[in-house]
C-alpha positions in Angstrom: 12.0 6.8 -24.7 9.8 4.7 -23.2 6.8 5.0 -21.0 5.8 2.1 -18.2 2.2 1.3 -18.4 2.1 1.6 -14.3 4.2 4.6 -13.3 4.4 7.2 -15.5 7.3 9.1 -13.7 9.5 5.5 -15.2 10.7 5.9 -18.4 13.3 3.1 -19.7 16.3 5.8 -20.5 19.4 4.3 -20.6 21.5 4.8 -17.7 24.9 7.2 -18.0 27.2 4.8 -18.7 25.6 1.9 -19.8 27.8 -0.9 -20.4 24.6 -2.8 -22.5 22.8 -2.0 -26.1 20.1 0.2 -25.9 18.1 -2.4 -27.4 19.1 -5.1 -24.9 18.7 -3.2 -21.6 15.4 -1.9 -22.8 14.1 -5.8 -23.2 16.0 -6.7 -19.7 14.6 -3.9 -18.0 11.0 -5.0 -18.5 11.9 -8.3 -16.3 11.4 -8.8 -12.3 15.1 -9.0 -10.7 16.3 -9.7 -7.3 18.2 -7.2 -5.9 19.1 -7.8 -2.5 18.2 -10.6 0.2 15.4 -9.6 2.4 17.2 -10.2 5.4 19.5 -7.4 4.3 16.9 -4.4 4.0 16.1 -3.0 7.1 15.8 1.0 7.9 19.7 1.5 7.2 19.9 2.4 3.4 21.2 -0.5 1.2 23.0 0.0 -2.2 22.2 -1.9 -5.1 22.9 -2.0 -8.8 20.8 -3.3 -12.0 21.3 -3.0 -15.0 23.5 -0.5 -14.7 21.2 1.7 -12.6 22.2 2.7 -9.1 19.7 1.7 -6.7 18.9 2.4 -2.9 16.3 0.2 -1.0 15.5 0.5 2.4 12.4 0.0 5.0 9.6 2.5 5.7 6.9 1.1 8.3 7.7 -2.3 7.2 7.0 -1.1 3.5 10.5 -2.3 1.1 11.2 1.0 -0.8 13.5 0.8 -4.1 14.3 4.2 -5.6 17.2 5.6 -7.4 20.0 6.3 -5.6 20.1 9.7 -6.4 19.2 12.9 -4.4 17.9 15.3 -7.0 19.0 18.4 -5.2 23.1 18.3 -5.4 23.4 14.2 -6.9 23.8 12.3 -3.8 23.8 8.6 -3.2 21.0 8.3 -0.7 22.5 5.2 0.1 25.0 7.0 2.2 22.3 8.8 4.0 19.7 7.0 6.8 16.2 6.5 7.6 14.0 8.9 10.0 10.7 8.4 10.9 10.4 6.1 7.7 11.7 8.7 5.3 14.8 8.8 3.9 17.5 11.8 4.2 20.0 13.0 1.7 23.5 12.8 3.8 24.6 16.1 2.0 22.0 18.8 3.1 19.2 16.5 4.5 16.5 16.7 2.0 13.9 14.5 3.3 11.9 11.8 1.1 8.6 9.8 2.0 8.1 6.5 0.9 6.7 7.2 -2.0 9.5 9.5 -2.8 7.6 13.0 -2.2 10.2 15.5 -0.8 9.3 16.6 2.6 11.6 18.7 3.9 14.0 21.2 2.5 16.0 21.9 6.0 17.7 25.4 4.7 14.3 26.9 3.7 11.9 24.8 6.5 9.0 27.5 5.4 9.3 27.4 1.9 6.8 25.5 -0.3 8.6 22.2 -2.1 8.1 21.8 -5.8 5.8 18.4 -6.7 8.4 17.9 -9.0 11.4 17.5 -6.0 10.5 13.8 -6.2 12.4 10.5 -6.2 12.2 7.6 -9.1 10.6 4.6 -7.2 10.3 1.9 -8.7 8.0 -1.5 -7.8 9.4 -3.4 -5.1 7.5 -7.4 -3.6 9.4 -9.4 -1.2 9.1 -12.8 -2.1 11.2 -16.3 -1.7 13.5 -14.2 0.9 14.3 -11.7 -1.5 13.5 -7.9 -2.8 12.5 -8.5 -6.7 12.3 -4.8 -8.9 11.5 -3.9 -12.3 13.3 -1.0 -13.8 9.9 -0.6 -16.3 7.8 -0.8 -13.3 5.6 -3.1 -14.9 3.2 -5.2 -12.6 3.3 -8.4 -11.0 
């Protein structure tokens, strides 16, 4: 496995189901893609795909947010859930996520502390040319 130099909750695991070698996706995943046109991302979840990795990229306060499109609770495409007060919300029991992926809510136990480690992959998103550019490695600019 390996660790990105900016984000240490990235690693460059292969996804389930990769359809690439190991050693070419973990080369391709150190590279800046575009994902979606900017046009596109607004507060209404969008689904993407790169390199084999589901993605879900959306608005927050005029901030672009790409994160895995995965609800850590029950496996849930976020990108079938919505935006709310610029976080996102899991469409199956409405676990709520900041923008920097930080779980804020936990509706069926509102009182209960949440676990630090109830937290969304995000990875680097710039908006640039018209378009939303990621790196899976989360390597800088």
């Amino acid at each position: 496995m390996i660790t990105s130099n900016s984000n240490p909750q990235l690693t460059s695991e292969l996804p389930r189901g990769c359809t690439f070698s190991a050693e070419d996706w973990h080369v391709l995943s150190q590279y800046w893609y575009p994902i979606a046109q900017a046009s596109e991302v607004t507060d209404k979840p969008l689904a993407a795909q790169l390199l084999d990795v589901r993605l879900v990229l959306y608005r927050s306060n005029d901030k672009v947010v790409v994160a895995k499109d995965l609800c850590f609770h029950r496996g849930a495409p976020l990108s079938k859930g919505w935006v709310e007060n610029g976080e996102i919300v899991c469409p199956y029991h409405g676990f709520r996520y900041n923008c920097e992926g930080k779980c804020t809510a936990v509706p069926a136990h509102p009182s209960s502390k949440i676990s630090p480690k109830l937290k969304l992959i995000i990875y680097p998103a710039v908006e640039r040319y018209g378009l939303i550019w990621t790196s899976l490695a989360g390597t800088d600019e």
